[in-house]
N, C-alpha and C positions, 0 to 999 in steps of 0.2 A: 412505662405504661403511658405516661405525656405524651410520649413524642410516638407512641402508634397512634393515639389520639389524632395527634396534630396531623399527623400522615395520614391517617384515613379521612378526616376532616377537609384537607384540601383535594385527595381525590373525589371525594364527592363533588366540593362546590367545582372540583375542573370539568366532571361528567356531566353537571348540572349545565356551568357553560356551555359546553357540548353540545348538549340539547337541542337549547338555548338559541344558540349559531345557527347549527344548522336545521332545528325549524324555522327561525328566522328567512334564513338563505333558501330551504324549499318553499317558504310563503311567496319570495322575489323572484323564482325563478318559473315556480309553475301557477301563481294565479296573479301577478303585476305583467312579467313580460310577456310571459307565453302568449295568452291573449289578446291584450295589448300591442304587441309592437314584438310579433314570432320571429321577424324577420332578421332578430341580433341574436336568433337560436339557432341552432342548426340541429336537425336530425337527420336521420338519414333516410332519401328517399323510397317511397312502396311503388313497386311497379312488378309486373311476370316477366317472362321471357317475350313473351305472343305480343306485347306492347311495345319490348325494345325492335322487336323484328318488324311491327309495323311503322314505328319508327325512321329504322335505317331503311325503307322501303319509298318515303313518302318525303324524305328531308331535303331540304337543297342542297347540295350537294359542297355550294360554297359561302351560302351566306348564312344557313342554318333553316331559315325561315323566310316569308313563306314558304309549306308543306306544297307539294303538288294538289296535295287534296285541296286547302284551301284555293289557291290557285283557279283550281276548275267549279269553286263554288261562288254562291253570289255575290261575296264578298269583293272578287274583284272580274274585272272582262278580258278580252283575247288578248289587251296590250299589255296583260298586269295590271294597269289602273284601276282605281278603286272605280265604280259605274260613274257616268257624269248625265244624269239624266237630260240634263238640258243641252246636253250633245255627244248622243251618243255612240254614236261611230267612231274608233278608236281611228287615228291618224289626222294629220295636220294642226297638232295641236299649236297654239300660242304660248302657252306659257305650261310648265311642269313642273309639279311641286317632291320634293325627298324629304324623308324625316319619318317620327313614328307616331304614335298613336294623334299626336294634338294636331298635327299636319294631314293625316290619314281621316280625322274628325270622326273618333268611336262613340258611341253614345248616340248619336243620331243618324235620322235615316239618309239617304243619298242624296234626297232632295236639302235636307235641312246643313251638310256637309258644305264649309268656308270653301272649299273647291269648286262646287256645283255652285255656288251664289256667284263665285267668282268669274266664272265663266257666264253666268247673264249678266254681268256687268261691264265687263270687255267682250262680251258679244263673240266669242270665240270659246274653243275647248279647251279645259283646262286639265289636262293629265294629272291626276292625285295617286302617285307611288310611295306614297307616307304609307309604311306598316308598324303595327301596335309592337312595343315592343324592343325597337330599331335603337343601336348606337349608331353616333353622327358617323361612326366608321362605315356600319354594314348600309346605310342611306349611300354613301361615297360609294361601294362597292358595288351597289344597285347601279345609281348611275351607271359607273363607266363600263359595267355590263349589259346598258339598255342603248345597244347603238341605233335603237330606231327612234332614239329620242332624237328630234331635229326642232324642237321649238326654238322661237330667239331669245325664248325668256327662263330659266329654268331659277328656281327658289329652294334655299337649303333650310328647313327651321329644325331651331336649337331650342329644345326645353330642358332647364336645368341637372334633368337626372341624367340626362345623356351623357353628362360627362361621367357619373359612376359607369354608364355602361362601356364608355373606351377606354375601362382598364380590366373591365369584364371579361371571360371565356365561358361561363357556366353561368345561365339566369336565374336559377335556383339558390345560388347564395345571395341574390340580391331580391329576389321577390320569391321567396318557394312556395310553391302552389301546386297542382294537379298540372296545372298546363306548361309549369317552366323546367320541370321535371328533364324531362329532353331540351332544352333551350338552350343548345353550345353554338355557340356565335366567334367565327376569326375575331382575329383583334390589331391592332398596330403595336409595334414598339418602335421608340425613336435608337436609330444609331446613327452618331454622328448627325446629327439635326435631320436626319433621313428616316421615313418610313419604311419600317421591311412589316413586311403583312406576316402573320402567325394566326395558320390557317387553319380551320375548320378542326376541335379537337375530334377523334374517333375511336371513342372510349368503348370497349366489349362489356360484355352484360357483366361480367363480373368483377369489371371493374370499378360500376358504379355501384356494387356491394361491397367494396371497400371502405372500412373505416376514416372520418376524416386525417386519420394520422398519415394515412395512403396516398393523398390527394397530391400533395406537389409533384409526385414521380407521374400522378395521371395530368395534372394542367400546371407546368412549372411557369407560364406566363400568368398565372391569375392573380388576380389583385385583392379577391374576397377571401381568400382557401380560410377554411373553417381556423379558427385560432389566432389567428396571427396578429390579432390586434386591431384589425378593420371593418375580418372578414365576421359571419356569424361566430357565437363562440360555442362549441361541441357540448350538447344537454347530455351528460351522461347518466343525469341521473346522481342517486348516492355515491360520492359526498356531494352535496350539492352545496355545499358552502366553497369550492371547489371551482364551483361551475359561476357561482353568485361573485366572487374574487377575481373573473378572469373579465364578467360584465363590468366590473370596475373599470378595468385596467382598458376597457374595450373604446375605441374613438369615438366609433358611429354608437353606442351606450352615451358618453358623454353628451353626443348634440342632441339625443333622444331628450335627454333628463335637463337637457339646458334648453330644449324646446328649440334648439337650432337647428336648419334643415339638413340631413343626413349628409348632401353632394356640398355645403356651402365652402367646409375647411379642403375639399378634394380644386373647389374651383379658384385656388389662391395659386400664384408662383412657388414656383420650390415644392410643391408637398411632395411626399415622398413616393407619391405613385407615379408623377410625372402628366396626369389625368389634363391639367390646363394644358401643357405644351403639345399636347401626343394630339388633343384636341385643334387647338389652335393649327398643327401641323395638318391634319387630316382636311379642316375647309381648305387651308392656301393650297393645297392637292387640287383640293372638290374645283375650286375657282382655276387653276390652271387648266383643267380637266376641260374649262368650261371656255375658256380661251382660246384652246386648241380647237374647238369644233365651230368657234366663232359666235359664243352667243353672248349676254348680258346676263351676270349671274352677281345673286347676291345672298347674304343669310339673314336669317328674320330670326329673332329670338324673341322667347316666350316665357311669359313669369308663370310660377307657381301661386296660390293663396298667400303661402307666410313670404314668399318675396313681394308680393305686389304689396303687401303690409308694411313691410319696410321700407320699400323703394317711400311709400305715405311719408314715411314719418322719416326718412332720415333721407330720403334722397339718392341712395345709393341702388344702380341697379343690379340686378340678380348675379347678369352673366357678367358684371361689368368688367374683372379681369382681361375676360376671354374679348371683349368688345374693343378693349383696350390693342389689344395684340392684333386684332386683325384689323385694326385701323391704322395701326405704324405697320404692318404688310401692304396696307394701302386694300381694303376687302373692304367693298360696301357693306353696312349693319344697317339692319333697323330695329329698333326693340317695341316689340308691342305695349310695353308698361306704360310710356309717356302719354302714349295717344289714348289709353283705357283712362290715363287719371283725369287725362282733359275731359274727356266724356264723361266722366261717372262721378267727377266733383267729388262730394264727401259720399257718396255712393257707393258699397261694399262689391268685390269681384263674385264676391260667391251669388251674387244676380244671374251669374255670367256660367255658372257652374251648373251642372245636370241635377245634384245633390245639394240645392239650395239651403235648406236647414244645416247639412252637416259640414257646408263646404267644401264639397269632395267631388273627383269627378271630372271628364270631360269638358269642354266649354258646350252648353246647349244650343238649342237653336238662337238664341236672342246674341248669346257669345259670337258661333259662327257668323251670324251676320254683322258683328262688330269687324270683327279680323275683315272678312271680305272686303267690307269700305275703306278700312285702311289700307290694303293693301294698293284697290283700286283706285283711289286714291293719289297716293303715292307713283304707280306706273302713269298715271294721266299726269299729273304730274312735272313728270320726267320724260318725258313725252317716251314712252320706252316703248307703246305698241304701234 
């Protein structure tokens, strides 16, 4: 009679744990991360038919993105270029900028866009083929698919997420949203210190009803796929102690919870995705790219809020690995953090930010007109126009 006692006594307090755990672990999973920071969840995307079909109808065909539809909208003009109001007739440009969204300047209007300032300030056109969204790969890819670019000057800028994006095939595991949904982008792999391009994936509508278990047979080059340790980790739902055990074990979990930036462990030597070198490989491409047709080309990189915090306090810049490597290639750099901190003294970046309160955001207009000086700046400088 003890010992049913004792046995039913400890299976209680074990059901009790049970509980216990896993309301616990449904508290972390559906009202700390989900919310917070969806983006080390994964579910699985909602979309019809009628949308994959407008899709495959409107996509580029090799870089993913821009759609034709944006394409033909105000967003950009006949050359591709985002508009350059204060010159804008697309040809004979002086200088042409690649890159995504911070090079592109989203958040403000055309006039207010480090492109357009930049071109009243060299007195000439400045082409802005920066799109929202872009790894430093599909920028490369732009380029040497825009043979009517003929400026003497052309500029590649690097903001730190870029590098999650050159190990990227699917932008949904990296930002999922309504818009990244469709968002398959080529990508590089290194073989033999060599780029081979792994192009454009062309997944069928039922494919992408596939369970994440599915996924390496649909994008075996991706560096996110649902599970694996980097990528989101699969919300299944019940057990979700389960699911709360795998966020543990999850990388980009750790720098969320250690308040480190997502891309910072991907931007070191060695990591296991290859993300610095594939990187670093892709500009010495961009800059041979740029040799061959005889211009002066250089990379501009750009901090984040929590990098330009640190660069404050410890010195250390953002992309400095990757700045590292392309200076023993012998590749011009210039990093925007040194020239913000001379100007902004003890003065916070998020000045400089569309979302001033939250420090989130775009650089605004007062930003864009920083970058522009600098740059301008710099080319007078160098006597480079």
């Amino acid at each position: 009679m003890n010992s049913f006692v004792r046995l039913a006594g400890s299976l209680i307090i074990f059901i009790i744990v049970l509980i216990v755990v896993e309301t616990g672990s449904y508290i972390l999973v559906e009202l700390v991360v989900s919310p917070r920071a969806g983006f080390l969840l994964y579910e699985l995307p909602k979309f019809d038919e009628a949308e994959f079909d407008t899709y495959l109808k409107v996509r580029d065909p090799h870089l993913g993105w821009p759609s034709k539809t944006a394409l033909s909208s105000k967003q950009y003009d006949s050359s591709g270029s985002r508009p350059v109001p204060a010159f804008p007739a697309p040809g004979n440009e002086c200088i042409t900028l690649y890159g995504d969204s911070f090079v592109y300047g989203s958040e403000v209007l055309d006039q207010e866009a480090w492109g357009n300032i930049l071109s009243q300030r060299v007195r000439c056109r400045v082409g802005n083929f920066g799109v929202p969204g872009y790894g430093t790969d599909q920028s490369f890819l732009r380029f040497k698919e825009n043979v009517g670019d003929t400026a003497p000057i052309s500029i590649l800028g690097i903001f730190p997420h870029n590098i999650l994006r050159n190990v990227n095939q699917y932008r949904y595991l990296l930002a999922p949203s309504e818009k990244s949904i469709f968002g398959f982008k080529p990508r590089f792999v290194l073989e033999e210190g060599r780029l081979r391009l792994i192009p454009l994936p062309a997944p069928g509508f039922s494919d992408l009803r596939l369970s994440s278990n599915d996924m390496p047979q649909m994008l075996p080059h991706e560096a996110f796929l649902p599970g694996n340790g980097v990528g989101p980790v699969p919300n299944k739902g019940f057990p979700y102690s389960l699911v709360a055990l795998n966020l543990f074990l999850n990388e980009r979990v750790k720098s969320w919870v250690l308040r480190k930036p997502s891309w910072e462990n991907f931007a070191q030597p060695g990591h296991a995705s290859g993300a610095l070198e594939i990187t670093a490989t892709v500009v010495k491409d961009f800059v041979a790219e740029c040799n061959k047709r005889k211009k002066q080309c250089f990379v501009l990189t750009l901090p984040t809020p929590s990098s330009y915090k640190k660069f404050k306090t410890t010195g250390v810049l953002s992309l400095e690995s990757l700045a590292k490597k392309l200076t023993e290639l012998g590749i011009p750099t210039l990093n925007f953090e040194s020239y913000l901190s001379e100007q902004l003294g003890e003065g916070s970046i998020c000045e400089l930010l569309v979302n001033i309160p939250g420090c989130t955001g775009h650089f605004n207009p007062k930003g864009n007109e920083m970058l522009a000086e600098f740059l301008s700046l710099h080319i007078a400088e160098n006597s480079m126009l």
